[in-house]
Backbone bond lengths (Angstrom), bond angles and torsions (degrees), N, CA, C in turn:
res aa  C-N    CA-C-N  psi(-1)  N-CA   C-N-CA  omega(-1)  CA-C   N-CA-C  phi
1 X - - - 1.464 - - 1.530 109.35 -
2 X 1.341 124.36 115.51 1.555 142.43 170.95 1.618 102.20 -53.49
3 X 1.652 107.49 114.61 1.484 110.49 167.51 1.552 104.65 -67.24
4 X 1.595 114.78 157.23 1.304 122.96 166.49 1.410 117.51 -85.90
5 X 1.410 138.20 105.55 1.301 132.59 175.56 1.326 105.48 -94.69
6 X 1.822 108.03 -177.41 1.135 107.13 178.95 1.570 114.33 -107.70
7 X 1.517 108.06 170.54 1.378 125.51 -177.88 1.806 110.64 -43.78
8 X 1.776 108.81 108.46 1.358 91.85 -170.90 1.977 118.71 -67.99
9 X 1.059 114.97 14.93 1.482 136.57 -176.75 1.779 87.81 -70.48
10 X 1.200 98.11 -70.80 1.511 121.14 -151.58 1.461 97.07 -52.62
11 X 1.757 130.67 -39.93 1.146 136.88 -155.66 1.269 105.58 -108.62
12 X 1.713 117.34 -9.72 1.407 101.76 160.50 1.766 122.79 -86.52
13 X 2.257 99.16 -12.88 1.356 96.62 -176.82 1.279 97.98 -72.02
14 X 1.564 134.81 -22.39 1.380 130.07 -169.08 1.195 127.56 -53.61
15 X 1.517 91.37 -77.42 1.466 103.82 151.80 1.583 144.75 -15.38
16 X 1.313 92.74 -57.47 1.548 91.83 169.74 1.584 110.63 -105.26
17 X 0.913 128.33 16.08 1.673 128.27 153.31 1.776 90.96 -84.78
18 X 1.516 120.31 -86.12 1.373 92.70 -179.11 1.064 148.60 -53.35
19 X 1.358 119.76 11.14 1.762 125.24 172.14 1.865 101.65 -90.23
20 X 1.186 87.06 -57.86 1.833 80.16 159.45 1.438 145.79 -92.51
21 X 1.156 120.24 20.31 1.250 142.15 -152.50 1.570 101.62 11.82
22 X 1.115 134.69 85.94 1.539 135.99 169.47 1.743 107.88 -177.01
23 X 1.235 115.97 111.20 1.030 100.19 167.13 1.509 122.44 -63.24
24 X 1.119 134.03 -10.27 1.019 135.62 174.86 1.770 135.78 -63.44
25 X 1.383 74.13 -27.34 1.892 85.97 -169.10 1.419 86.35 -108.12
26 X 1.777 143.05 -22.05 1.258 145.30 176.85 1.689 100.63 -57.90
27 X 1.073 121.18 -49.98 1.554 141.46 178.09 1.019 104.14 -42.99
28 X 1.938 124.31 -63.99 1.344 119.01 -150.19 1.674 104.67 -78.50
29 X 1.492 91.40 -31.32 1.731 115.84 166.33 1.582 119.18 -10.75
30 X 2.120 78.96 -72.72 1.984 87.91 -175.73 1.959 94.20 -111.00
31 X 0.839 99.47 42.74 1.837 95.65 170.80 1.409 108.53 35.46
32 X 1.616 105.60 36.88 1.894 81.92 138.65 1.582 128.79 -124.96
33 X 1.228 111.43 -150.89 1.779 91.45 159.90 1.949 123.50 -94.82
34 X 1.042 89.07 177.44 1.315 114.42 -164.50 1.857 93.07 -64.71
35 X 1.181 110.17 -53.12 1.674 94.42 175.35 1.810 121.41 -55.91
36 X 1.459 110.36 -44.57 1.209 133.18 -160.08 1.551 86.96 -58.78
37 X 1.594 136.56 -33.41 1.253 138.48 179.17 1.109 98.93 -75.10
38 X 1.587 135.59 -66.06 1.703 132.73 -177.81 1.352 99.10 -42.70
39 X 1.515 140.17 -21.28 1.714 116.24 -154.72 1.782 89.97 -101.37
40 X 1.338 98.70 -36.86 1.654 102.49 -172.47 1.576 110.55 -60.43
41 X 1.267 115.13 -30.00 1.670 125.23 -160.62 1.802 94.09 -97.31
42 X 1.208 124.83 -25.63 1.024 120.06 155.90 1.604 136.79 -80.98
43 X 1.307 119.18 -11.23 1.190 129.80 146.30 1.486 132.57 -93.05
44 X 1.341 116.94 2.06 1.212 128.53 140.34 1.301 109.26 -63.41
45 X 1.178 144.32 -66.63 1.582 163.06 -161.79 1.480 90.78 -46.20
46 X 1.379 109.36 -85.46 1.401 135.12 166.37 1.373 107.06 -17.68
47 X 1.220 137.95 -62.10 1.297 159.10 -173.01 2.002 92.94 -53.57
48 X 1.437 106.92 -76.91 1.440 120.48 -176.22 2.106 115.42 -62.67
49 X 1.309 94.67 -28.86 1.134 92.62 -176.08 1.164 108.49 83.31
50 X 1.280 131.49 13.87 1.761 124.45 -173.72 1.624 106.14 -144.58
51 X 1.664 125.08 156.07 0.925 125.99 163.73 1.661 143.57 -43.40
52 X 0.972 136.46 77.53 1.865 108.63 -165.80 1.570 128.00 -96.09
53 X 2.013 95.47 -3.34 1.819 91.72 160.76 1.712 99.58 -134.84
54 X 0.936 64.65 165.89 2.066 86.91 152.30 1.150 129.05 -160.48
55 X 1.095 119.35 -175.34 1.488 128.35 -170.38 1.171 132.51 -107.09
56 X 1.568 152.54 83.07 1.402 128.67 179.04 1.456 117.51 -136.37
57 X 1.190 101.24 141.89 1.608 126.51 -138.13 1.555 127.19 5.23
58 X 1.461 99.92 69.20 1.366 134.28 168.82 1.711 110.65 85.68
59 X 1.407 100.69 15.24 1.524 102.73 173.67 1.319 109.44 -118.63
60 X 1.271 91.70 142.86 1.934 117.32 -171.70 1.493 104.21 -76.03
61 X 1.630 135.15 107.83 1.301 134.16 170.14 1.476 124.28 -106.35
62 X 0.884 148.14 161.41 1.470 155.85 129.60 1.578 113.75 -7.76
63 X 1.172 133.40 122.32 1.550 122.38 160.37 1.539 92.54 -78.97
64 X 1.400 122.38 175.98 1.865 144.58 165.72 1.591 83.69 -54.70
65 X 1.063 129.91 -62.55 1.941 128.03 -175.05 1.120 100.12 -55.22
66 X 1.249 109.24 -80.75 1.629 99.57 -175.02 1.669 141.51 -45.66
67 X 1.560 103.89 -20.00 1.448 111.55 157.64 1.585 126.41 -75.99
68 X 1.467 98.03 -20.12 1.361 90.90 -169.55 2.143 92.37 -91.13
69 X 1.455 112.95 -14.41 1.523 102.53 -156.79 1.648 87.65 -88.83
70 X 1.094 124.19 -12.85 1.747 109.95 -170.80 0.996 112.98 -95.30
71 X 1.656 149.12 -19.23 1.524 139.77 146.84 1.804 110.19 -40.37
72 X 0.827 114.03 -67.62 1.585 112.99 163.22 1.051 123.45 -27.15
73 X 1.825 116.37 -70.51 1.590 104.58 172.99 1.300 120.35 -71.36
74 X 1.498 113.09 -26.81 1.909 102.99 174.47 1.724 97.96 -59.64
75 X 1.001 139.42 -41.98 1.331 119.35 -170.56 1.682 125.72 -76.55
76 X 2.070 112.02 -28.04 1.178 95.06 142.53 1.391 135.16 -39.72
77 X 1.394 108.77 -63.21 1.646 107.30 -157.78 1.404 112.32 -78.05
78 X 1.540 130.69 8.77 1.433 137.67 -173.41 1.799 79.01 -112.38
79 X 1.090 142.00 -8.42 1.427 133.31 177.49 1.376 109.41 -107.92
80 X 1.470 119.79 -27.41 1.581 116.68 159.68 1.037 126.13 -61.54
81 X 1.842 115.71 -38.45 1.226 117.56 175.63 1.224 114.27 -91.93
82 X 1.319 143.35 33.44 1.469 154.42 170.59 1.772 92.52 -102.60
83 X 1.372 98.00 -82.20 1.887 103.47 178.62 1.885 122.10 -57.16
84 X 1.668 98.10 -6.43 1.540 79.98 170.39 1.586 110.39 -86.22
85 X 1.495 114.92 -21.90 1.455 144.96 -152.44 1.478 104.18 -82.28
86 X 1.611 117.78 -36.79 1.728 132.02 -167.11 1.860 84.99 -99.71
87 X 1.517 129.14 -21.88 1.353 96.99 -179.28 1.707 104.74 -88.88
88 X 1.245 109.97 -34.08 1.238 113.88 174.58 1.398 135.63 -19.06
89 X 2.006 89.07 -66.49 1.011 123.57 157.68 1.894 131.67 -28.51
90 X 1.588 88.39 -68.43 1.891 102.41 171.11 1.648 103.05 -77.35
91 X 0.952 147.62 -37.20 1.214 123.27 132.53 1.523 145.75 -1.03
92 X 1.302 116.69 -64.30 1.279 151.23 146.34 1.747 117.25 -41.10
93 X 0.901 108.55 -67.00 1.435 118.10 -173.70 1.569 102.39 -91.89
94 X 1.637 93.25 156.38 1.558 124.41 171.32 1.534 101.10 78.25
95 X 1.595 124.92 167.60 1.061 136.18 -168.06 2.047 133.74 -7.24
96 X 1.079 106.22 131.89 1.677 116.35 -169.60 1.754 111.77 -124.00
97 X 1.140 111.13 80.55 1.977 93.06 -158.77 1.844 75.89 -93.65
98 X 1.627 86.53 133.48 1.517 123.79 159.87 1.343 143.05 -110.31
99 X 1.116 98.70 79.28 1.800 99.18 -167.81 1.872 106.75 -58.37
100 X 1.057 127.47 148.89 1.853 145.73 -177.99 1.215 122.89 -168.82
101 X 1.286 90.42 135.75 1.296 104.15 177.72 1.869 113.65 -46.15
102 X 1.359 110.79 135.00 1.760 119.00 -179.36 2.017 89.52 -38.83
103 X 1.285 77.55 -84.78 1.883 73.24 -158.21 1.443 129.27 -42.18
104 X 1.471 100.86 -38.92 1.792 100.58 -177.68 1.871 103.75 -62.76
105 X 1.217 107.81 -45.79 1.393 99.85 167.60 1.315 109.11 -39.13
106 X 1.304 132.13 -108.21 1.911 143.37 -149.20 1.460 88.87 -42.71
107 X 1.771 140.17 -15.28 1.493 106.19 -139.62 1.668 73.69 -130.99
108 X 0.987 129.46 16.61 1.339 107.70 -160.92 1.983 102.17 -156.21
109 X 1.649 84.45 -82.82 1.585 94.28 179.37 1.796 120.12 -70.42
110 X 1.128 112.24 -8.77 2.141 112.53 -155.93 1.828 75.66 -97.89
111 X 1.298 128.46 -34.08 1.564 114.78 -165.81 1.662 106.66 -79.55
112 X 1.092 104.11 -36.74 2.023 113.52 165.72 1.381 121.67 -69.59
113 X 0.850 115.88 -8.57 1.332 135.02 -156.17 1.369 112.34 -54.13
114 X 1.634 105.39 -50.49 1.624 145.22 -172.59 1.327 100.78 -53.04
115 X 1.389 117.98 -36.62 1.529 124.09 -136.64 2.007 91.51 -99.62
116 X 1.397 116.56 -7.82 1.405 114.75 -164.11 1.592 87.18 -115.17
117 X 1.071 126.20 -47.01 1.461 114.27 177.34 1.758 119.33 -59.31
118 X 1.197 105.90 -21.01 1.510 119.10 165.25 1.193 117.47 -51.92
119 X 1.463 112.23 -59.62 1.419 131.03 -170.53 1.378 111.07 -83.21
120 X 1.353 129.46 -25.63 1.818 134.61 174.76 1.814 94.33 -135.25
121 X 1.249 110.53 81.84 1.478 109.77 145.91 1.305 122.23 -58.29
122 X 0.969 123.88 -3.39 1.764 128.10 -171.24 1.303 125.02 -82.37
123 X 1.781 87.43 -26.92 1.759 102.54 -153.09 2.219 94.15 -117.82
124 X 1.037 109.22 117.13 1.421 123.42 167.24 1.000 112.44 -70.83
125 X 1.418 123.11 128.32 1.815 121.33 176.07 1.557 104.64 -123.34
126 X 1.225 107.64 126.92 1.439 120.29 -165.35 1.444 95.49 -122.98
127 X 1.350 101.61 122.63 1.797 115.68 -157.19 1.744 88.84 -97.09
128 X 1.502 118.55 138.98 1.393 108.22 168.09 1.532 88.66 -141.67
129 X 1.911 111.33 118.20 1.370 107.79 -174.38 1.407 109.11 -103.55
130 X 1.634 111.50 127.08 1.346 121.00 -173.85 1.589 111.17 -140.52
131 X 1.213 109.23 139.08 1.477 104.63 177.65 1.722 111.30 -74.38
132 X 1.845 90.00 -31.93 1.632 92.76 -173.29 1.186 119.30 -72.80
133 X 1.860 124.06 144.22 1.458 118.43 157.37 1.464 115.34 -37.87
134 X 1.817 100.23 149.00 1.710 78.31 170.72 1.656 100.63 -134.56
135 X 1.182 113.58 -175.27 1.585 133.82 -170.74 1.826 94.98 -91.57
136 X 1.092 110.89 85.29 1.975 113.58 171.89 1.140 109.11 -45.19
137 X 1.313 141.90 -1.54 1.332 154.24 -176.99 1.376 120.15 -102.14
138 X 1.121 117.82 -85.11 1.368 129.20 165.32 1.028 115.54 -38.88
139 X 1.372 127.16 -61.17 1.769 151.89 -148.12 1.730 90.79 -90.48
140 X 1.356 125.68 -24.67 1.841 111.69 178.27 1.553 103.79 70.69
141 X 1.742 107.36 43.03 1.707 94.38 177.26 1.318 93.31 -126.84
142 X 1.222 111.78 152.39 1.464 140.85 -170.43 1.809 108.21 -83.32
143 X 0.965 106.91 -65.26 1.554 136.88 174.26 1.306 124.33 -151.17
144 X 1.657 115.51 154.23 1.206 144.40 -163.67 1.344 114.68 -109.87
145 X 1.319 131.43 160.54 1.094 134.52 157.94 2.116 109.87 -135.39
146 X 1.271 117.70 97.73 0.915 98.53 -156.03 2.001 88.03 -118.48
147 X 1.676 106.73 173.60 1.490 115.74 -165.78 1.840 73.70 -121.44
148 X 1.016 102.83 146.30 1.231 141.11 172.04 2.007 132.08 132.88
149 X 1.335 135.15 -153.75 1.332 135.89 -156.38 1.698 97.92 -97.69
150 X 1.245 124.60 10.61 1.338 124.29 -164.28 1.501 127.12 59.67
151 X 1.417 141.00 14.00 0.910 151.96 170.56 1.354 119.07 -82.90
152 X 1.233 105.84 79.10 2.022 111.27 -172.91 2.093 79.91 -142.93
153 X 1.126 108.39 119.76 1.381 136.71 -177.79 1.593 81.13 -85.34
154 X 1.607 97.99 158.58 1.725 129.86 -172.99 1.265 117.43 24.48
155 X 1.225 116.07 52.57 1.281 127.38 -170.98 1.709 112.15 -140.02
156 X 1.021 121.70 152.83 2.070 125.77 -177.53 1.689 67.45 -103.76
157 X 1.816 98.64 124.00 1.082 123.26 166.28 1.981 105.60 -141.10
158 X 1.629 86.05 134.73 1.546 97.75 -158.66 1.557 95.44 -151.34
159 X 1.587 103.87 108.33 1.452 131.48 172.29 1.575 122.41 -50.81
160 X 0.937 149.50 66.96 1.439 153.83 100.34 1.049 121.60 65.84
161 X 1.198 101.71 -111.49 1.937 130.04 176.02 1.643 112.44 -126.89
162 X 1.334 116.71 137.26 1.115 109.72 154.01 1.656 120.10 -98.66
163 X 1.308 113.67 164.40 1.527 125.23 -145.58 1.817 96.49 -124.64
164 X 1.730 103.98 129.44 1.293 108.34 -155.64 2.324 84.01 -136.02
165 X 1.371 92.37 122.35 1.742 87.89 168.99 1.607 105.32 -94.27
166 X 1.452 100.71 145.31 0.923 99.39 157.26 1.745 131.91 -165.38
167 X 1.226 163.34 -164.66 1.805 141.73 169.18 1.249 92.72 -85.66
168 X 2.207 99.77 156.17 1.113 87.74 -168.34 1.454 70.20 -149.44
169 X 1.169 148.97 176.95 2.059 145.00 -154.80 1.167 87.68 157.44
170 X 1.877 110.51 139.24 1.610 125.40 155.71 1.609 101.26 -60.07
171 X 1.738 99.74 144.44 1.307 106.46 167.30 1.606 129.33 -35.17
172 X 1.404 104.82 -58.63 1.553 123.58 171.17 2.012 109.83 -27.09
173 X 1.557 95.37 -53.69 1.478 103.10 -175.38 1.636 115.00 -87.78
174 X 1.144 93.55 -13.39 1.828 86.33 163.79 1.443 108.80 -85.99
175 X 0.860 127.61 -7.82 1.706 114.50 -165.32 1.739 96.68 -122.93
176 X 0.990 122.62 9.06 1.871 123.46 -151.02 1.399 75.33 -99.58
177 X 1.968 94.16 -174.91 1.229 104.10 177.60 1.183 150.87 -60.68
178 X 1.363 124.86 3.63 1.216 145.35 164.34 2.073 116.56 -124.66
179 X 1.376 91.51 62.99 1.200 93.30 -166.46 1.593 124.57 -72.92
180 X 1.618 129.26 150.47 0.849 115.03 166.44 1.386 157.69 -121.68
181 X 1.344 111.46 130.35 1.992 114.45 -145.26 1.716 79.95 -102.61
182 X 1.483 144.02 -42.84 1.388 118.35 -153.88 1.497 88.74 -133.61
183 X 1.610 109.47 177.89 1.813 121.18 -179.64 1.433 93.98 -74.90
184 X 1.318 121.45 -17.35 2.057 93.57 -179.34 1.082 104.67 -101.63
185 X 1.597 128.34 24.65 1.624 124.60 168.65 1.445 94.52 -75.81
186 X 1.300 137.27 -29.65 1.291 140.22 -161.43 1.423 139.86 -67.68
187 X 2.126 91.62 2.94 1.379 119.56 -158.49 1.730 88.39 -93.50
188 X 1.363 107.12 -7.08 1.506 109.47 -161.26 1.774 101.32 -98.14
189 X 1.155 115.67 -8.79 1.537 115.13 -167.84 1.671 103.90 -141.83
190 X 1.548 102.65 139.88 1.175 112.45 -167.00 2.036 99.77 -59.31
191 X 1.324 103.15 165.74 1.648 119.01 171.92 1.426 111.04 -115.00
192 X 1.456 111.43 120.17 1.208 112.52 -172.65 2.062 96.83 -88.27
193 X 1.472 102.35 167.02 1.347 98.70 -170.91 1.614 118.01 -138.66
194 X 1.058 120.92 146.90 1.806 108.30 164.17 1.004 116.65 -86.15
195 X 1.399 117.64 -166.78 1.722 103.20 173.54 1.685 113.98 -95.55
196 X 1.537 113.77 7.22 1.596 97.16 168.17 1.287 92.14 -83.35
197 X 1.315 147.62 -14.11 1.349 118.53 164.95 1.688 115.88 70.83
198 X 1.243 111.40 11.50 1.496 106.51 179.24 1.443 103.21 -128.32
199 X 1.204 133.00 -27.07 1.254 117.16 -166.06 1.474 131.18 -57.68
200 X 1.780 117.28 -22.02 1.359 122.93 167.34 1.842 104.18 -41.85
201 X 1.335 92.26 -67.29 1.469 113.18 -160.37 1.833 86.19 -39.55
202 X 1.153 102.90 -90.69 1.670 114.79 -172.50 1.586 95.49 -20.58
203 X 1.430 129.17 -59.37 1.506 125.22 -154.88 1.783 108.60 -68.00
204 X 1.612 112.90 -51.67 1.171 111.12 163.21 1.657 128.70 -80.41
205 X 1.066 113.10 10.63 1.794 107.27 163.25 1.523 88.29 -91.01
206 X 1.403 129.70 -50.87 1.662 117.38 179.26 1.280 117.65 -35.80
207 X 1.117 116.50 -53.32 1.738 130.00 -171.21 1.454 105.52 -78.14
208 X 1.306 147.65 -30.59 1.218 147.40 154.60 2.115 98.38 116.56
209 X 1.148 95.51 31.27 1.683 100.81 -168.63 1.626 111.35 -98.79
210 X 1.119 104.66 39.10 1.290 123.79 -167.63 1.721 126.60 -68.98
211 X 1.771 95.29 12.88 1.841 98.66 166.46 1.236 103.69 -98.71
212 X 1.921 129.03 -17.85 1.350 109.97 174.51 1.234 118.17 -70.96
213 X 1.492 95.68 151.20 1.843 101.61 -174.78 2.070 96.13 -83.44
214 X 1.370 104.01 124.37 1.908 89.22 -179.62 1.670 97.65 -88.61
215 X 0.925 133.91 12.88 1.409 119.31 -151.99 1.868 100.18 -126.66
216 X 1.545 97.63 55.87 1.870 93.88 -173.16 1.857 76.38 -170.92
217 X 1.523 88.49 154.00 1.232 115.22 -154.75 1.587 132.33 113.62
218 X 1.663 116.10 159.83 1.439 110.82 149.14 1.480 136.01 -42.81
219 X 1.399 108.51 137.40 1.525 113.80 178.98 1.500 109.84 -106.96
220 X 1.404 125.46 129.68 1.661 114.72 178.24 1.439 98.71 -133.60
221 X 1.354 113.62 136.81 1.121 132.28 170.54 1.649 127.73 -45.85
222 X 1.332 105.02 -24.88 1.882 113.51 -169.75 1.734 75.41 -147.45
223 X 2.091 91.68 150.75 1.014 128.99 -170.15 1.553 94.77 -83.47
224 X 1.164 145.73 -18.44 1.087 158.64 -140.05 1.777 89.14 -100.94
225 X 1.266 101.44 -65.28 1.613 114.40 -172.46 1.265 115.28 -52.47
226 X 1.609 109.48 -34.51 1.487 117.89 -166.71 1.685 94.68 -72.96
227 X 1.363 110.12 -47.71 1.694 110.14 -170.95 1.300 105.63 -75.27
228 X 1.340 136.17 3.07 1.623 137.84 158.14 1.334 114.80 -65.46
229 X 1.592 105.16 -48.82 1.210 127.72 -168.04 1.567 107.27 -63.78
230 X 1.172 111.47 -48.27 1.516 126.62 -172.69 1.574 107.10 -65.27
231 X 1.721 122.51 -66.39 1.257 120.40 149.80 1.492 120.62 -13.02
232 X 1.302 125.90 -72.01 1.539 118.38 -171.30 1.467 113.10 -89.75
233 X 1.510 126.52 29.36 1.651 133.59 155.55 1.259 111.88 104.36
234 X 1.416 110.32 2.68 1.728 99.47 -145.85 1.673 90.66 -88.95
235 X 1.403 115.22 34.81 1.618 96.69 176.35 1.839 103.61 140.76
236 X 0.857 93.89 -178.00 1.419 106.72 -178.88 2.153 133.23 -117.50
237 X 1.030 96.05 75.56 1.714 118.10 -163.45 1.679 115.03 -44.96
238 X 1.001 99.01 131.16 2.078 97.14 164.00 1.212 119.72 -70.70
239 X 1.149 147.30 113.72 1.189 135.94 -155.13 1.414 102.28 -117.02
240 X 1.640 136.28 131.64 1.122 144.77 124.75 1.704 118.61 -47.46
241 X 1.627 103.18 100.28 1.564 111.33 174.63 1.436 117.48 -34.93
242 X 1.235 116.61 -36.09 1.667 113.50 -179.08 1.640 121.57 -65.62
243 X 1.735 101.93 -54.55 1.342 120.10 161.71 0.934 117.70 -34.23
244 X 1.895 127.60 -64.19 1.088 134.48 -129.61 2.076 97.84 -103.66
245 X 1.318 105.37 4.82 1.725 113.76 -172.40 1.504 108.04 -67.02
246 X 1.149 113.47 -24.09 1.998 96.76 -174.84 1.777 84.02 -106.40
247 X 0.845 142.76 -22.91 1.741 120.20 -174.22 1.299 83.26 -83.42
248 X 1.607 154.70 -53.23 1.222 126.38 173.01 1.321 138.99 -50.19
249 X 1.253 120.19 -34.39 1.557 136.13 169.49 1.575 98.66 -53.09
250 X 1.436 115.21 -51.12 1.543 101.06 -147.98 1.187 89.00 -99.05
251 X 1.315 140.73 -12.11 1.669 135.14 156.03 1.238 103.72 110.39
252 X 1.698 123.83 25.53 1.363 116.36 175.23 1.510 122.16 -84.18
253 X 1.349 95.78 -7.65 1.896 106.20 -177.10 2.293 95.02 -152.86
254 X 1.220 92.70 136.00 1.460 106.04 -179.23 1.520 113.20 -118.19
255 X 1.228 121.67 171.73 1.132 130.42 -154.00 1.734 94.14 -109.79
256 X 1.436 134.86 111.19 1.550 114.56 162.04 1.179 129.97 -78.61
257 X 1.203 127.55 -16.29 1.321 137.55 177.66 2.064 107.55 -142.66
258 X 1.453 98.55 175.53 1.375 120.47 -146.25 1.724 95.91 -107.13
259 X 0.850 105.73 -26.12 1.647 108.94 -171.25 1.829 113.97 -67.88
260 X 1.012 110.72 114.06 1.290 118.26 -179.88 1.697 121.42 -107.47
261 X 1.281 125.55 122.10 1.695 107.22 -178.81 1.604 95.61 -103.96
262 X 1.077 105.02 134.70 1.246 115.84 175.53 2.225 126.22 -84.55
263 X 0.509 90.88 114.67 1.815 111.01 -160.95 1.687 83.04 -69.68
264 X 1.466 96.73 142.00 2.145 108.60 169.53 1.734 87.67 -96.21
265 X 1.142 133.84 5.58 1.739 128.51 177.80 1.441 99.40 -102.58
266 X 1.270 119.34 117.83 1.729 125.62 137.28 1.113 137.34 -119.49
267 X 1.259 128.28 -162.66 1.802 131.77 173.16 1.739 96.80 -79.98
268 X 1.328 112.95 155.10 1.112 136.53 -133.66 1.740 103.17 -162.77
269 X 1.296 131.97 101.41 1.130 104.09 154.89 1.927 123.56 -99.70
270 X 1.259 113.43 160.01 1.322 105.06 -161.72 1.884 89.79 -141.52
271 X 1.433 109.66 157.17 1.227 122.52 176.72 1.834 95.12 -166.83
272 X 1.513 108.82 171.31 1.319 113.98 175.56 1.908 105.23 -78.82
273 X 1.486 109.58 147.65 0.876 81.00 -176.73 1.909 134.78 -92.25
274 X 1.066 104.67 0.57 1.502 109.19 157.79 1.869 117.04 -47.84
275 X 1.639 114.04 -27.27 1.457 103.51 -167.73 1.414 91.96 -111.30
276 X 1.268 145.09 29.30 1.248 140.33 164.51 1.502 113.34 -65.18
277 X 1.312 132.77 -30.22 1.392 130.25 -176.53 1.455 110.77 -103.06
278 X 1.151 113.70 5.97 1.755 120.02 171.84 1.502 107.93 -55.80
279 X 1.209 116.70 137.07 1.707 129.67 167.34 1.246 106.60 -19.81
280 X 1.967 100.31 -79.74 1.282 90.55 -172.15 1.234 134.47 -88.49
281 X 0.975 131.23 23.66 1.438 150.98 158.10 1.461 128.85 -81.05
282 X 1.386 98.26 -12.85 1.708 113.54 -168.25 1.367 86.79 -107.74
283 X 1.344 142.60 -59.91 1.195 156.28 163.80 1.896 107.09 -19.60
284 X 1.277 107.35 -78.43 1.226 133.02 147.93 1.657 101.32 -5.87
285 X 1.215 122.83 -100.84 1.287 138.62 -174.76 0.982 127.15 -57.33
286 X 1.634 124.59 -33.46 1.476 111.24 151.87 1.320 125.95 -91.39
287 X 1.270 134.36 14.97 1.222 138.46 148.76 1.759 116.47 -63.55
288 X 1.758 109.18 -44.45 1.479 111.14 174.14 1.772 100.37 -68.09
289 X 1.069 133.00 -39.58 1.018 129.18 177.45 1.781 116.95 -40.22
290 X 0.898 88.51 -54.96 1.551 114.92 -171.57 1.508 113.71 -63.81
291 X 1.410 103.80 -40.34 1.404 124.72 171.65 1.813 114.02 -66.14
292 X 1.539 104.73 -41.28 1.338 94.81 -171.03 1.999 88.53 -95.83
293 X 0.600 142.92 -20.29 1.782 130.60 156.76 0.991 107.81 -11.42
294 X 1.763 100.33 -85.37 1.940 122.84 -171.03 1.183 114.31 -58.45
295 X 1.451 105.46 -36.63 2.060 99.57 169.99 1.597 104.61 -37.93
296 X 1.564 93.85 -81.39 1.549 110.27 -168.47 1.829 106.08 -47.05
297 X 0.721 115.65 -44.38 2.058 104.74 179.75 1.291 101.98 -67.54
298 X 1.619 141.92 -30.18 1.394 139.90 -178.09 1.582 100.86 -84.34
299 X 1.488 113.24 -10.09 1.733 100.72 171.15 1.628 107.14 -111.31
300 X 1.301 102.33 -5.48 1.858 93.03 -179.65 1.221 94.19 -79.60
């Protein structure tokens, strides 16, 4: 047989009216008003059938009931908030599976990486790199990081980075003997390629450079390879601005020109949306947040 307790409303207005004896400052306490505490403390009363304040000369006291009923509830609610605090906690901590895209991982996220385990030792991030969407269910993944227009239905979808093309050549080969000052110097040096194989075209119809041929050159399977390729001379790379941020920082590949086309595709993070407010997931996400901030102010 289920005992009848009382309204936990009533015993949190209690509580904090008797820890401070004032309904007033109990109110501002849990943000409501000052009556909404008189109605609760009176249906507590109501509830018990017995007195638990009174009044004398304009000060709020304890009845004999009411002293003896608030050690009790202060020690519930200092024991609720212990066990809500330790599940929280394991909640929080231990394993993070992250599905990402191959390249944005190695070129982007695996070099930051350091900087989040610093800040949450608690929480394990287990990188699983896939181009494909995956099933958060089946597949045991927490969150996503996926490249595309953001259009993934029933899903907490939360925009990232936006994605900027643009050339990208070792120093050596921008300045060498066939150097390059404009987009139709480019007719002179091979084009390295990914396998969508379109982005020259798209980058030089943007720019209006329309005697280079885009469709000659190496083809590489990962964006990663292409910006290897470019690094050690062998040509001149399309670069995804996101990708291409630590070989620019550290000066292994430079920019020859200024023209940027801007892509409607970026990074994306995605999770179901029931686990969007999880610890470690929230943790998670504003840490990348935070991460791509300081990028962008260390490149403006």
């Amino acid at each position: 047989m289920s005992r009848r307790l009382p309204p936990l409303n009533s015993l949190r207005a209690f509580e904090a009216a008797a820890r401070n004896l004032s309904f007033t400052r109990a109110a501002e306490e849990i943000h409501v008003t000052q009556a909404a505490i008189s109605h609760q403390i009176k249906a507590l009363e109501d509830f018990l059938n017995v007195k638990l304040f009174t009044r004398k000369n304009r000060e709020l006291l304890l009845t004999d009931e009411g002293q003896m009923y608030w050690p009790v509830i202060r020690d519930v609610f200092e024991k609720l908030a212990d066990a809500t605090e330790r599940v929280r906690a394991k909640v929080a901590a231990g394993p993070l599976s992250v599905s990402v895209v191959p390249t944005f991982a190695v070129q982007w996220l695996v070099p930051r990486l350091s900087r989040f385990s610093e800040l949450h030792p608690e929480i394990d991030v287990r990188l699983k790199a896939s181009d494909a969407e995956v099933n958060f269910h089946d597949d045991n993944v927490d969150v996503a990081i996926y490249f595309g227009d953001g259009s993934w239905s029933d899903l907490h979808v939360e925009r990232l980075l936006e994605e900027f093309l643009f050339p990208v050549c070792s120093p050596q080969l921008a300045k060498g003997s066939k150097p390059l000052k404009t987009p139709a110097d480019l007719s002179q040096h091979s084009l390295l390629h990914d396998e969508s194989f379109d982005g020259w075209r798209r980058w030089l119809n943007y720019v209006g450079a329309k005697s280079v041929r885009w469709n000659r050159g190496p083809v590489f399977s990962h964006t990663a390879m292409v910006l290897q390729a470019a690094a050690h001379g062998q040509g001149v790379a399309l670069a995804h601005s996101v990708l291409a941020q630590n070989d620019l920082a550290s000066g292994r590949l430079v920019r020859p020109f200024d023209q940027m086309l801007p892509l409607e595709e970026g990074y994306f993070l995605v999770c179901p949306r029931a686990a969007a407010d999880r610890p470690k997931i929230v943790a998670f996400r504003q840490w990348l947040q935070r991460t791509i901030e300081e990028d962008r102010k260390l490149l403006s």
